[in-house]
Backbone as numpy.savetxt, mean C-alpha at the origin, in Angstrom:
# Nx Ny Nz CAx CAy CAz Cx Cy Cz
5.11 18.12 3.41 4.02 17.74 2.56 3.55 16.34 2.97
2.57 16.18 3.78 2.00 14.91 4.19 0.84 14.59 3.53
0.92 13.33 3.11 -0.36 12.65 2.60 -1.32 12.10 3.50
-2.08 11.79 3.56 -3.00 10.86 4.38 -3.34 9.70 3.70
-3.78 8.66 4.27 -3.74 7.13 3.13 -5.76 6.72 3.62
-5.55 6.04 2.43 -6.97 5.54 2.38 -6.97 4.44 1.82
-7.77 3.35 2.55 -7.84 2.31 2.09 -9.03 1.95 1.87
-9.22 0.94 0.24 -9.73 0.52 -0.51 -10.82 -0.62 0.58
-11.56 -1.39 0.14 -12.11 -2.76 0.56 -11.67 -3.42 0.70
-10.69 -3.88 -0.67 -10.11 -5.03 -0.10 -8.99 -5.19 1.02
-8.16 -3.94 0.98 -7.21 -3.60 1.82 -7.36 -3.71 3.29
-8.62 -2.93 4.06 -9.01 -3.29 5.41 -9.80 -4.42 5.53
-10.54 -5.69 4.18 -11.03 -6.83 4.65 -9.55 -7.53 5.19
-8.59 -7.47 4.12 -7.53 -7.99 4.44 -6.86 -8.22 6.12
-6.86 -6.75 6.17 -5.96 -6.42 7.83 -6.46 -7.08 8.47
-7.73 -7.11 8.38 -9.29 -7.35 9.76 -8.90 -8.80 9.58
-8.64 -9.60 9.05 -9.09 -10.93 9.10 -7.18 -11.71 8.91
-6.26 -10.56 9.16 -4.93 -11.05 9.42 -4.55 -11.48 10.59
-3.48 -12.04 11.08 -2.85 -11.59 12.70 -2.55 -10.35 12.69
-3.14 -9.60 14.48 -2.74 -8.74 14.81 -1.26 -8.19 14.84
-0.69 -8.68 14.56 1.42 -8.26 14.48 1.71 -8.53 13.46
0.71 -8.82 12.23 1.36 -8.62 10.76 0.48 -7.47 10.60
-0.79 -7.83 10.95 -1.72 -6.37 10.28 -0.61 -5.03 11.08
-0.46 -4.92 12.32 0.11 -3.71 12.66 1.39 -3.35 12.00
2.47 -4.44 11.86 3.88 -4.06 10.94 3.04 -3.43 9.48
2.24 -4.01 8.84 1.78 -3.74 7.51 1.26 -2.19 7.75
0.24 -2.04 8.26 0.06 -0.50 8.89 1.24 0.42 9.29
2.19 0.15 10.05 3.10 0.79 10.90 3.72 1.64 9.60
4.54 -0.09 8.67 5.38 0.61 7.40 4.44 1.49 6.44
3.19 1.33 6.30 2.89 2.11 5.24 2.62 3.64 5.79
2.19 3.89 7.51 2.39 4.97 7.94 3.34 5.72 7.74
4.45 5.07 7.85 6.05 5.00 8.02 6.46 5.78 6.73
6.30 4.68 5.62 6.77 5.09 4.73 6.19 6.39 3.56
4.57 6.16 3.42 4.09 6.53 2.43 3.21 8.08 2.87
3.39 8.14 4.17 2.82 9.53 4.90 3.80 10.74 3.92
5.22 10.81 3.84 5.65 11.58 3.81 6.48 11.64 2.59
6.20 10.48 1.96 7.06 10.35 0.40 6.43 9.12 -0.26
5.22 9.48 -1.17 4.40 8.52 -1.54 5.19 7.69 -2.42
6.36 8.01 -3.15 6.86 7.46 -3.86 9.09 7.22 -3.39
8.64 6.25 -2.24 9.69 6.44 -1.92 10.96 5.10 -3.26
12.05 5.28 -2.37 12.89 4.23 -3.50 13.11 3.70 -4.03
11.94 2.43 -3.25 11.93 0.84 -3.11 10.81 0.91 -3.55
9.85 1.64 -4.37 8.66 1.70 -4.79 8.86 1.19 -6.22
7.95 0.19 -6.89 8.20 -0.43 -8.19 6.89 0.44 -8.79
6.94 0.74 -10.11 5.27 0.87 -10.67 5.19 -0.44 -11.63
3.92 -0.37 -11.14 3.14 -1.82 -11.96 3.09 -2.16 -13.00
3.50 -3.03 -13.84 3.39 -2.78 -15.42 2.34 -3.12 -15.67
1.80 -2.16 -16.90 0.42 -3.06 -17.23 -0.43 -1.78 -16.95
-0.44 -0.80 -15.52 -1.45 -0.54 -14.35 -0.80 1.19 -14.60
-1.56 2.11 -15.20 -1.07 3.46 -15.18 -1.51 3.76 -13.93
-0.07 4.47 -13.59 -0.35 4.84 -12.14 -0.91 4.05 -10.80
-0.03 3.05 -10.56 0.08 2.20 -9.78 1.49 1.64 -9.75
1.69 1.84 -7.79 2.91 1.40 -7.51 2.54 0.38 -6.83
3.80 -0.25 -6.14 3.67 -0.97 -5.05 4.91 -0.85 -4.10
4.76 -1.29 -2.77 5.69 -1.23 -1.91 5.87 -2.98 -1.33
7.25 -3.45 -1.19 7.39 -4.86 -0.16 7.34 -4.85 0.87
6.55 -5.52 2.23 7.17 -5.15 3.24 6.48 -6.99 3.35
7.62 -7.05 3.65 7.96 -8.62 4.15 7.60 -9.56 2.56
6.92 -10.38 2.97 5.95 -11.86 1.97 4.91 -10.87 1.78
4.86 -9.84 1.55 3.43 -8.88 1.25 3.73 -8.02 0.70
2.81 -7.48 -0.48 2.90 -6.24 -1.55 1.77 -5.45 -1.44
1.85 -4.18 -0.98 1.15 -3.00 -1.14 0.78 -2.25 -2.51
-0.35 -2.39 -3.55 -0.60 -1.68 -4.64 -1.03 -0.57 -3.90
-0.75 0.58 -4.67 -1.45 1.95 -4.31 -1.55 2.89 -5.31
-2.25 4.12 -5.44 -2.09 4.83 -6.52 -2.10 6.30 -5.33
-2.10 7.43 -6.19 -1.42 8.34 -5.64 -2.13 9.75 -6.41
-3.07 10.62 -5.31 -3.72 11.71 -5.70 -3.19 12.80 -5.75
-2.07 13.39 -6.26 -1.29 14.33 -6.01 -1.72 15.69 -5.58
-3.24 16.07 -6.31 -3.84 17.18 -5.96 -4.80 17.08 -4.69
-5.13 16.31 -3.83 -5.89 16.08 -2.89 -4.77 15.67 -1.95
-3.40 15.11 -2.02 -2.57 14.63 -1.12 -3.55 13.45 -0.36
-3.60 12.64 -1.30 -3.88 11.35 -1.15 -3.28 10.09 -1.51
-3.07 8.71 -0.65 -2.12 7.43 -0.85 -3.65 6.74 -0.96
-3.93 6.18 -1.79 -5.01 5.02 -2.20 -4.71 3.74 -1.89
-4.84 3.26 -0.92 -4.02 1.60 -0.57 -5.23 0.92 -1.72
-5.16 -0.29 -2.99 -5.85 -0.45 -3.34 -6.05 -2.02 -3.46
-4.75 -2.62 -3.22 -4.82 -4.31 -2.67 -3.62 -4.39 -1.84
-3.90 -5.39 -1.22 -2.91 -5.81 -0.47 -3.29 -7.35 -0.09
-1.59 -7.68 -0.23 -1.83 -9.26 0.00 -0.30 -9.75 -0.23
-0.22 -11.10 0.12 1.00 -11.94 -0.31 1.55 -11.92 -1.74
2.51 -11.85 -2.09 2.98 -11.62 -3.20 2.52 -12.52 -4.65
2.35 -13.91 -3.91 1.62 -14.83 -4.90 0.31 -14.60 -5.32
-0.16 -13.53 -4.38 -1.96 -13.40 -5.14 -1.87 -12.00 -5.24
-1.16 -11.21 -4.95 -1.65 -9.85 -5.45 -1.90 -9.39 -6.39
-0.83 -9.94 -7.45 -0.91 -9.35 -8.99 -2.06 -10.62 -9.63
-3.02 -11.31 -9.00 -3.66 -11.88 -10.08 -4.84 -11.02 -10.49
């Protein structure tokens, strides 16, 4: 059961305007991880945010939400941990 991921605005302004070897690790893991188990271990849900998780990968937090009937991963911010949740 594979998902496919889609990202939001802010998510690819983000990448585009990162270094190339953080944007690709950030890409790589969410390929990695969220292709094949949208809700893997290490996945927190957001308080506050129905239906919204997030994933760590490094000094950076992945929000996403999750289309179960379309088999869809919604990347919907992404950023350093100090500004994501504002």
């Amino acid at each position: 059961m594979t998902f496919s991921i889609n990202y939001d605005k802010q998510p690819r302004k983000f990448l585009k305007k990162s270094e190339k070897h953080i944007a690709k690790r950030i890409i790589d893991k969410i390929d990695q991880v969220l292709k094949e188990n949208p809700v893997p271990h290490d996945a927190k849900s957001v308080v506050g945010k129905s239906g919204v998780f997030r994933i760590r990968i490094g000094d950076y937090r992945t929000l996403y939400r999750i289309n179960h009937i379309d088999k869809i991963v919604i990347v919907i911010k992404l950023d350093k941990r100090t500004r994501v949740f504002q």
